[in-house]
matplotlib code that plots the C-alpha trace (Angstrom):
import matplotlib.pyplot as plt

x = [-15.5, -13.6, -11.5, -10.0, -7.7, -9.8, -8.4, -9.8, -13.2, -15.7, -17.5, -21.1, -22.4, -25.5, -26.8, -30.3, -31.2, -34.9, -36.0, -36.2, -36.9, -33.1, -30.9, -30.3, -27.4, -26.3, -23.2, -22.5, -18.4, -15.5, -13.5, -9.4, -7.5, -4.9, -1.8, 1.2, 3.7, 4.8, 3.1, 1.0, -1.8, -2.5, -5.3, -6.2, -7.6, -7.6, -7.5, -7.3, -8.8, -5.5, -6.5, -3.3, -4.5, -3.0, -2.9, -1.1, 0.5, 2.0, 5.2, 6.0, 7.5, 4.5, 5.9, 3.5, 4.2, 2.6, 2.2, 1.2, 0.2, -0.2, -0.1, 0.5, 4.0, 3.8, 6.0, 6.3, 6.2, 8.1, 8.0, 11.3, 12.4, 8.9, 8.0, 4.8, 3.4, -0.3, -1.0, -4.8, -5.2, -4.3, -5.6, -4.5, -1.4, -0.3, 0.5, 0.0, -1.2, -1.3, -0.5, 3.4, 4.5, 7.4, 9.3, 8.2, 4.3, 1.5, 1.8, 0.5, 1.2, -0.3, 1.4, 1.7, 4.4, 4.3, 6.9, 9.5, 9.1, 7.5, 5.8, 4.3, 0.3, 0.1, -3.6, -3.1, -5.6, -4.3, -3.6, -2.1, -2.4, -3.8, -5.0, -4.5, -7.2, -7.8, -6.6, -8.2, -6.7, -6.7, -4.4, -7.3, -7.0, -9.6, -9.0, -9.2, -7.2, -7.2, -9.7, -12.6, -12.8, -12.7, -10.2, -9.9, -6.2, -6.7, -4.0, -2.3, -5.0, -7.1, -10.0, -12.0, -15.1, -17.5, -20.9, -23.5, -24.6, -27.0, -26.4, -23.8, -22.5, -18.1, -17.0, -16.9, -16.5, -14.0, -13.8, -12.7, -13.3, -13.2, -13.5, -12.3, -15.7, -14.8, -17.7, -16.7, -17.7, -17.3, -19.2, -20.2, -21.2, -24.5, -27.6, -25.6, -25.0, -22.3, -24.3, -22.5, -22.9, -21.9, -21.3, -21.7, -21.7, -21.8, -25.2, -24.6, -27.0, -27.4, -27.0, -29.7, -32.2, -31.8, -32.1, -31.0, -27.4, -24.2, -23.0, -19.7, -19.2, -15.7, -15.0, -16.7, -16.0, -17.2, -21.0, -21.3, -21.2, -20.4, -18.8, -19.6, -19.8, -21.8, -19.1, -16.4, -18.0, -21.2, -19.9, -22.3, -22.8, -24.9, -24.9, -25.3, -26.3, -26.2, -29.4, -31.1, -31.7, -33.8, -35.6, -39.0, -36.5, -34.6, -31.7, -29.9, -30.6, -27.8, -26.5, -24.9, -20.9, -19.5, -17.6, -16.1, -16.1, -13.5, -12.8, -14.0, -13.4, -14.7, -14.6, -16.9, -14.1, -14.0, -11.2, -12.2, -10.9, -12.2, -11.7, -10.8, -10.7, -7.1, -6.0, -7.2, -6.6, -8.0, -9.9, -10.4, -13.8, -13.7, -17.1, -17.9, -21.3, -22.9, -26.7, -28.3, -31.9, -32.8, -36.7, -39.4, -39.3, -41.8, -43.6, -47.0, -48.7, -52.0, -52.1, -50.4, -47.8, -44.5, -41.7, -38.8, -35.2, -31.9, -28.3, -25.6, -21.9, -19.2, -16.1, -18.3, -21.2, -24.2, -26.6, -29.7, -31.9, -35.2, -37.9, -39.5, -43.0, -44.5, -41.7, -42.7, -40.9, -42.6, -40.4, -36.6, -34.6, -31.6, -28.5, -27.3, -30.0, -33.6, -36.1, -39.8, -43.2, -43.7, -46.9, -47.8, -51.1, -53.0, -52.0, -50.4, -47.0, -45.5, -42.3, -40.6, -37.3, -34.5, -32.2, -29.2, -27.7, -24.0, -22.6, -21.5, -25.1, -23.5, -27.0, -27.2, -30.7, -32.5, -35.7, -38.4, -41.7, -45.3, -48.3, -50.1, -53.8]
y = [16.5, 13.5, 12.0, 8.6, 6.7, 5.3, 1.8, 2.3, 4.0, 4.9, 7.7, 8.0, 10.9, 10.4, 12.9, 13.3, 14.1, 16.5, 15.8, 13.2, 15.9, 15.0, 11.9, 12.3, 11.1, 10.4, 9.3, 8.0, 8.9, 7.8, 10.5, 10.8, 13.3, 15.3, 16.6, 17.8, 15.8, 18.2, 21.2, 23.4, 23.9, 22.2, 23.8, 21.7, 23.2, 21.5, 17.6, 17.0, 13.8, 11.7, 12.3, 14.4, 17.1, 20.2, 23.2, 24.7, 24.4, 26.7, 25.2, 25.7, 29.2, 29.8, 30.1, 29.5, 26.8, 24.9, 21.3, 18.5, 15.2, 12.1, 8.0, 8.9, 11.3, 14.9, 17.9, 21.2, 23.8, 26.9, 30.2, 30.5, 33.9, 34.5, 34.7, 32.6, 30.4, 29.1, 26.1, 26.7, 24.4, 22.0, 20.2, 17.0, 18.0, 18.5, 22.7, 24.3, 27.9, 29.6, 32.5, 33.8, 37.0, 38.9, 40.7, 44.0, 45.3, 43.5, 42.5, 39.2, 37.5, 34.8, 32.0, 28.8, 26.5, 24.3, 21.2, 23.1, 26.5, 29.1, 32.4, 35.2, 35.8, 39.4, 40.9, 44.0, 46.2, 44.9, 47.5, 45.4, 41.8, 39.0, 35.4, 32.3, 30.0, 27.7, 26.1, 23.5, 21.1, 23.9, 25.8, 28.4, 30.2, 32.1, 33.9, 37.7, 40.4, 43.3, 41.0, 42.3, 41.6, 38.5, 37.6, 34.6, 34.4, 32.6, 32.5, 35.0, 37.6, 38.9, 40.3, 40.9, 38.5, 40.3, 38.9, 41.9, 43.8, 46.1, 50.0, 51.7, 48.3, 48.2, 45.3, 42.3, 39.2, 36.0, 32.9, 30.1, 27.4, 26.3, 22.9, 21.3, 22.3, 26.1, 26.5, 28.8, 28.9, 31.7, 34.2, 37.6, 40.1, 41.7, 42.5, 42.0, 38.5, 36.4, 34.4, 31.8, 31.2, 29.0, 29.8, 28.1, 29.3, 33.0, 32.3, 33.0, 30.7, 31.5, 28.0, 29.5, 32.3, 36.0, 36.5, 33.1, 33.1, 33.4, 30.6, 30.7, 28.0, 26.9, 23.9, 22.3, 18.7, 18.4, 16.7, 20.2, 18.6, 22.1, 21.9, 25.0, 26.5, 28.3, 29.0, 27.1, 24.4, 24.3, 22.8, 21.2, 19.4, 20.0, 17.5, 18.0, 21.9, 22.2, 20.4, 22.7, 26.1, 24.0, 21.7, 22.8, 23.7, 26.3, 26.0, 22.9, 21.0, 21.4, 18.4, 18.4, 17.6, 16.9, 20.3, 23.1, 21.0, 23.2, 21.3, 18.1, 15.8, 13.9, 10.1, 12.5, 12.6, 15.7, 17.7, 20.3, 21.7, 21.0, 22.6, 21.1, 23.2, 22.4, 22.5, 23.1, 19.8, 19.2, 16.2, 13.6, 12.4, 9.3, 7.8, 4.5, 4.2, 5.7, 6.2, 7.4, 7.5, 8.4, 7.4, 8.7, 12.2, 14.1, 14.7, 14.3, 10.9, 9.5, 5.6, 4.3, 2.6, 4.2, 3.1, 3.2, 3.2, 3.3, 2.0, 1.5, 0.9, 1.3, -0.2, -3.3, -5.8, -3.5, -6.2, -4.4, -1.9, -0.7, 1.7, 2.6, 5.0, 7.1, 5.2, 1.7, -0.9, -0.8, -2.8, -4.1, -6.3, -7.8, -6.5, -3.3, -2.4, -1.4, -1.3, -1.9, -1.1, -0.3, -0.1, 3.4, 4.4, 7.9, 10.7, 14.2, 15.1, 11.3, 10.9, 8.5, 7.0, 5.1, 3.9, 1.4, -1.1, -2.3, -6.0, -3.7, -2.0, 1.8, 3.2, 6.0, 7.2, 9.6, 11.1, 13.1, 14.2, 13.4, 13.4, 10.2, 10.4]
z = [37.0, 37.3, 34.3, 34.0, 31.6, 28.6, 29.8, 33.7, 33.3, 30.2, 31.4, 28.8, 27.2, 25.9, 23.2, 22.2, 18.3, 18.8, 15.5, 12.8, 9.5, 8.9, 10.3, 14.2, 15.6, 19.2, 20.8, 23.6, 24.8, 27.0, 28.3, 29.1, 30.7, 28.4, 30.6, 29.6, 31.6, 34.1, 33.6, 36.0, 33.6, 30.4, 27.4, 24.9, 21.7, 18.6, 16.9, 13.1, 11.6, 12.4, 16.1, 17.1, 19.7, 20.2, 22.6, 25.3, 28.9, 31.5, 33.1, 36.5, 36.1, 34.3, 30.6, 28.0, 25.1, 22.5, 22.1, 20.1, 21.2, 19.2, 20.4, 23.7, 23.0, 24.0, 22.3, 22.9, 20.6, 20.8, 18.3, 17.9, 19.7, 21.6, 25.4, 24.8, 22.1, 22.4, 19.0, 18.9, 15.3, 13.2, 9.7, 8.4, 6.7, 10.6, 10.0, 13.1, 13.5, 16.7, 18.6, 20.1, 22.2, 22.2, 25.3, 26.0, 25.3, 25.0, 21.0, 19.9, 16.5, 14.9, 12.9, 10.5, 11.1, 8.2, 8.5, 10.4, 9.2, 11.0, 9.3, 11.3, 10.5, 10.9, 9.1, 7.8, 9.8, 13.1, 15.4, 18.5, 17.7, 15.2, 16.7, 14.2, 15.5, 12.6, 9.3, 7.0, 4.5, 2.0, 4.0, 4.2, 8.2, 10.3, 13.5, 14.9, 15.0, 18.1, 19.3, 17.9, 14.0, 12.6, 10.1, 6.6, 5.8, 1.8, -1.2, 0.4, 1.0, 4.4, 4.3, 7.4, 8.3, 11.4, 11.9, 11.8, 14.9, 16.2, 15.0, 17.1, 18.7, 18.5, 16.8, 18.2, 16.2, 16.9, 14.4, 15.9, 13.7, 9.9, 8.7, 5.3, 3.6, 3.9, 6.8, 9.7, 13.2, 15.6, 18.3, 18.4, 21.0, 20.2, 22.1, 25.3, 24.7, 23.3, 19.9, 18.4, 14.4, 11.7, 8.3, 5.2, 1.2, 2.7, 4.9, 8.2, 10.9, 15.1, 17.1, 19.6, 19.6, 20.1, 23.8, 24.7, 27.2, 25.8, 23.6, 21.6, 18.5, 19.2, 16.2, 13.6, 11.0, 8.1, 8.6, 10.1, 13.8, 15.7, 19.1, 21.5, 25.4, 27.1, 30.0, 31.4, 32.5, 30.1, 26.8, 24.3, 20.5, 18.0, 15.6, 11.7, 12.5, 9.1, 8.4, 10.2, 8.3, 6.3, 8.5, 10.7, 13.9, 12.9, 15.9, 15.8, 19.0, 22.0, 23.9, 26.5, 26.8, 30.6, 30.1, 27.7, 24.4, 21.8, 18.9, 16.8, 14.0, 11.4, 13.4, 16.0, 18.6, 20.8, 22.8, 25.5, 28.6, 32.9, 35.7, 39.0, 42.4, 42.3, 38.5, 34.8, 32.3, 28.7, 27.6, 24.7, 24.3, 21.7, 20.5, 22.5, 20.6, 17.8, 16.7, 14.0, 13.3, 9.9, 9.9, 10.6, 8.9, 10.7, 14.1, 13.2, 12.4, 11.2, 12.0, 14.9, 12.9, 12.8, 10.2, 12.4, 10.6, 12.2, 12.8, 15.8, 15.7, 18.3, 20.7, 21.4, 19.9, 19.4, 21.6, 20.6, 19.2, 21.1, 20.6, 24.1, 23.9, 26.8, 28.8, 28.2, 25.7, 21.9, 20.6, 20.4, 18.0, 18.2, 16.7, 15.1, 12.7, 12.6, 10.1, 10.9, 11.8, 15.3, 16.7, 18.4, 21.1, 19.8, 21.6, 21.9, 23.2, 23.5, 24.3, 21.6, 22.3, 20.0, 21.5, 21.0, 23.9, 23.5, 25.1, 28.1, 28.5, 26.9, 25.8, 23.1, 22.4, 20.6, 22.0, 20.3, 21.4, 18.6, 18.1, 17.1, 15.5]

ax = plt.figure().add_subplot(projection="3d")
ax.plot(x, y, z, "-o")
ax.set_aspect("equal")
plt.show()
């Protein structure tokens, strides 16, 4: 994959919402490398909603340390004492949590630095190592421990969080993710596959099928916009998953990111990590244009009118909005709004497209398949 400056090259993502039973959103992105000046490797994993973006690099002796980035400064950030330190999150209050190592055998720790104080996050039940992934506003912070049990760190208390598994299966849980509304994202290894999960008010959702490959839910804001991978170089998002437990498809919809996507806020912008043949680098993805479609509410239709609703905004003039049917043009207005009647042919299986063109031609589009009777 090839990366750019933001000012030399947008490269587009374009994200297709599957169904309207809730408000679909698509976005497309431009993308920027994340480097850490000098170092071998750099791993991004985490951005609050003041857009600093944090992670991890090796230097050229191959020491691992933390780091923050913000406005185009880099920092490092070292547990004081440790061999390693990896910052894996952040919220808005900028505390850090993490990971650090300490000479001699393999023994991680997690930790918060808040301000410039650092405290070790060690749960209880650990027998080799707890891993800080993830804090919210509330200072509430999710991770795994021995990697194999997930782990909430609240008010001073642990208590162990695993995701249920077939009878006889070891443990095998990670949380990786927990936004501001107290909803947790994570994996866990079961059936022979990796499944990633959300989980929200104690109910705890699949973002594919049993049987389906692996998937792991790496981040998630608080529209419930989870960020996720399938491997290395497979990274998708599903926007507003959490509509979906209640809507006709019961998985969200996955769309695809141009690689590993880890982490995401509430503007919509993304950090992940590529891989070159010659190096490993993280990304920012920021929203160029954004999409979201909030009528009609179903699939099925009996007249061949179709109230179409939706609305555009991004980094340019929002030129127009079109609806295109079966791959020809229904209909288009100019501007960033739409709100009318659009005249559709009978027929099964169409393919029915929304879509919004910027002053610069960046398309986002949202694309569903009905029936018309």
């Amino acid at each position: 994959m090839k990366i750019r400056p933001l000012s030399v090259l947008a490269v587009l993502f374009v994200a297709f919402g599957v169904g309207f039973a809730q408000t679909s959103v698509s976005v497309a992105y431009e993308y920027a490398p994340i480097s850490f000046p000098g170092a071998r490797v750099t791993n991004v994993a985490g951005i609050n909603n003041s857009n600093v973006i944090v992670g991890f690099y090796y230097d050229s002796q191959d020491m691992v340390h933390g780091f923050t980035y913000q406005s185009g400064k880099y920092a490092a950030v070292n547990f004081p004492g440790a061999t390693e330190t990896q910052v894996l999150g952040i919220n808005d209050g900028g505390d850090l949590v993490g990971l650090y190592q300490l000479s001699g055998n393999l023994n991680f720790h997690g930790f918060l630095r808040h301000g410039n104080n650092f405290v070790s996050i060690d749960d209880p039940s650990a027998g080799f190592g707890t891993m800080a992934f993830a804090i919210n506003n509330a200072g509430t912070i999710v991770g795994n421990y021995d990697n194999a049990h997930g782990f909430v760190y609240q008010n001073g208390k642990y208590r162990t969080l695993d995701a249920p598994q077939l009878a006889g299966e070891p443990a095998q849980t990670q949380l990786n993710g927990i936004s501001n509304l107290g909803w947790i994202v994570g994996q866990v290894f079961t059936s022979g596959i990796w499944r990633g999960f959300w989980i929200e008010n104690g109910k705890l959702h699949y973002l594919e099928p049993s049987g389906q490959t692996d998937s792991e839910a790496t981040g998630i804001n608080g529209h419930s916009d989870i960020v996720s991978c399938h491997d290395s170089q497979a990274g998708f998002v599903s926007f507003l998953a959490g509509d979906y437990p209640n809507a006709k498809a019961a998985y969200p919809p996955e769309q695809a990111m141009v690689s590993c996507a880890v982490a995401i806020n509430y503007a919509r912008a993304i950090v992940g990590n590529y891989s070159t043949s010659s190096d490993c680098n993280g990304f920012l993805a920021a929203p160029a244009l954004t999409l979201q479609v909030s009528n009609p509410p179903t699939t099925y239709f009996s007249t061949g009118a179709i109230h179409v609703v939706a609305s555009a905004s991004g980094n340019n003039a929002v030129r127009q909005m079109q609806v295109w049917v079966n791959g020809k043009k229904a209909y288009q207005v100019s501007g960033a709004s739409l709100n009318a009647n659009v005249a559709v042919p009978a027929g099964k299986n169409e393919r029915f497209v929304v879509q919004a063109v910027d002053s610069k031609g960046v398309i986002a589009k949202v694309v569903k398949t009905i029936t018309v009777e």
